[in-house]
Every structure is written in structure tokens, then in C-alpha cells.
C-alpha positions as CSV (number, residue, x, y, z in Angstrom):
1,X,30.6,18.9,-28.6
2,X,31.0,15.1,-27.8
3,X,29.4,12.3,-30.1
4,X,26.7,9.3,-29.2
5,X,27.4,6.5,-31.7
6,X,26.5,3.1,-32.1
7,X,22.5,3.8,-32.6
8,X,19.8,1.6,-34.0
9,X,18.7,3.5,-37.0
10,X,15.2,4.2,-36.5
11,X,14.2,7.0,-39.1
12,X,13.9,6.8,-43.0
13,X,17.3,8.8,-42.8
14,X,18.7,6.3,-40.9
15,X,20.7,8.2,-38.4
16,X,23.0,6.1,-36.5
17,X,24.7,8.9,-34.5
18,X,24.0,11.7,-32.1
19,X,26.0,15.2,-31.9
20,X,25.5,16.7,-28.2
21,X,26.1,20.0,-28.1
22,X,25.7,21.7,-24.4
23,X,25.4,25.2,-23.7
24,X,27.5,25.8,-20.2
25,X,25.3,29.2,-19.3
26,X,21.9,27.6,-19.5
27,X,23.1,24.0,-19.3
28,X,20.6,23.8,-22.4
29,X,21.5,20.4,-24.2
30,X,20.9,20.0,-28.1
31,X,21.0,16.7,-29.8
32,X,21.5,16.6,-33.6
33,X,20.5,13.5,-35.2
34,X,23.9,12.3,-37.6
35,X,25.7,9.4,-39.3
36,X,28.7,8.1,-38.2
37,X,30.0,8.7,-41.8
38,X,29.6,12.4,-42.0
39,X,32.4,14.7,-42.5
40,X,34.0,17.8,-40.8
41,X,32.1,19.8,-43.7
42,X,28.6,17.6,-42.9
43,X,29.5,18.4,-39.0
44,X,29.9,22.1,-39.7
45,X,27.1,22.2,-42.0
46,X,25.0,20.9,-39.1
47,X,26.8,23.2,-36.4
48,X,26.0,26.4,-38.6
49,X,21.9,25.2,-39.2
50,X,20.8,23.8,-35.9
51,X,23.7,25.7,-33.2
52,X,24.9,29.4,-34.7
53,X,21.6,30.3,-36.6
54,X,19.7,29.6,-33.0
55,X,22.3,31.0,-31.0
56,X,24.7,33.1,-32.7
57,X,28.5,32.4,-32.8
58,X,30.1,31.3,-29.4
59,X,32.6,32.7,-27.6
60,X,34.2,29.6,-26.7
61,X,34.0,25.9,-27.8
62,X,35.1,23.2,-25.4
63,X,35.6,19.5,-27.3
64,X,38.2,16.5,-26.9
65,X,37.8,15.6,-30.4
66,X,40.7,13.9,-32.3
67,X,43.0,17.1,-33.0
68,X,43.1,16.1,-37.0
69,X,39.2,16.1,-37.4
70,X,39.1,19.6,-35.5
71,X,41.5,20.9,-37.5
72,X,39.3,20.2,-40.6
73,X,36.1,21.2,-39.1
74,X,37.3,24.9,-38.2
75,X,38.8,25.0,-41.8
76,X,35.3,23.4,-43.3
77,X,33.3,25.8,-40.7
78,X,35.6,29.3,-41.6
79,X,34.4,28.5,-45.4
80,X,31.2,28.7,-44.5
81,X,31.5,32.2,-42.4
82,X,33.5,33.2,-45.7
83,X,36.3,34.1,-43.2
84,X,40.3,33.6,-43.0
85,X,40.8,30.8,-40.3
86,X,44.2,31.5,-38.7
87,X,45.7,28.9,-36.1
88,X,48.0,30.4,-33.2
89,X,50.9,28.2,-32.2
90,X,50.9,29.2,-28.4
């Protein structure tokens, strides 16, 4: 998962960001339209509509994002799988 910002809006929804996501089987590459403004909920929101109801869940998720905004978007993403999220500290 890595961001493209910085983009001319161009739509009436005025999307001014990219989300990459890249599958590292089929190299497959999916770019979600965004806002630079959206939230860890808006980001899972879009992960679960356009990634897992494709795909399914993955088995692993690679990403450098800022550890903070990670933190929130597996919290914001486990309320939506109506799970308990439960960080290890190893």
C-alpha cells in the first residue's frame, strides 16, 4: 500500500490522491482514486470495497506508512470485520 499525492483534480469528486495497492503473486496493481484528506476509517472503508470484497482477506500486508496512521487503520479496519484487533509486542 503506498500513496500518489499531489494530483490535479480532474473528476466532479475531485480526487487529488491515488492509493496503490499491488498484489506480489500476480504483480496485479490497483489504483483507488482518494483525497489527501481521508482518514484511516475512509482508507479502510476503501480497502474493505475495492481490495478484500475482490480478493478476500490477505495473508500478509507489506506498507512503510507512518506507524501512528497504521495503527489507526487496523483498529478502524478490525471494526469493520467486527473482530478484536490484538497487537503483539515482539
Amino acid at each position: 500500500m503506498e500513496w500518489v499525492t499531489g494530483l490535479v483534480p480532474g473528476s466532479k469528486e475531485n480526487y487529488n490522491s491515488c492509493l496503490i495497492i499491488v498484489d506480489r503473486f500476480s504483480k496485479i496493481m490497483r489504483c483507488l482514486p482518494c483525497h489527501k484528506e481521508d482518514t484511516a476509517m475512509d482508507t479502510a472503508m476503501l480497502f474493505w470495497n475495492n481490495i478484500i470484497s475482490s480478493y478476500g482477506v490477505p495473508k500478509i500486508i507489506i506498507s512503510d506508512m507512518n506507524p501512528k496512521f497504521k495503527y489507526e487503520f487496523w483498529t478502524n479496519f478490525s471494526d469493520i470485520l467486527g473482530n478484536k484487533l490484538a497487537f503483539s509486542t515482539a
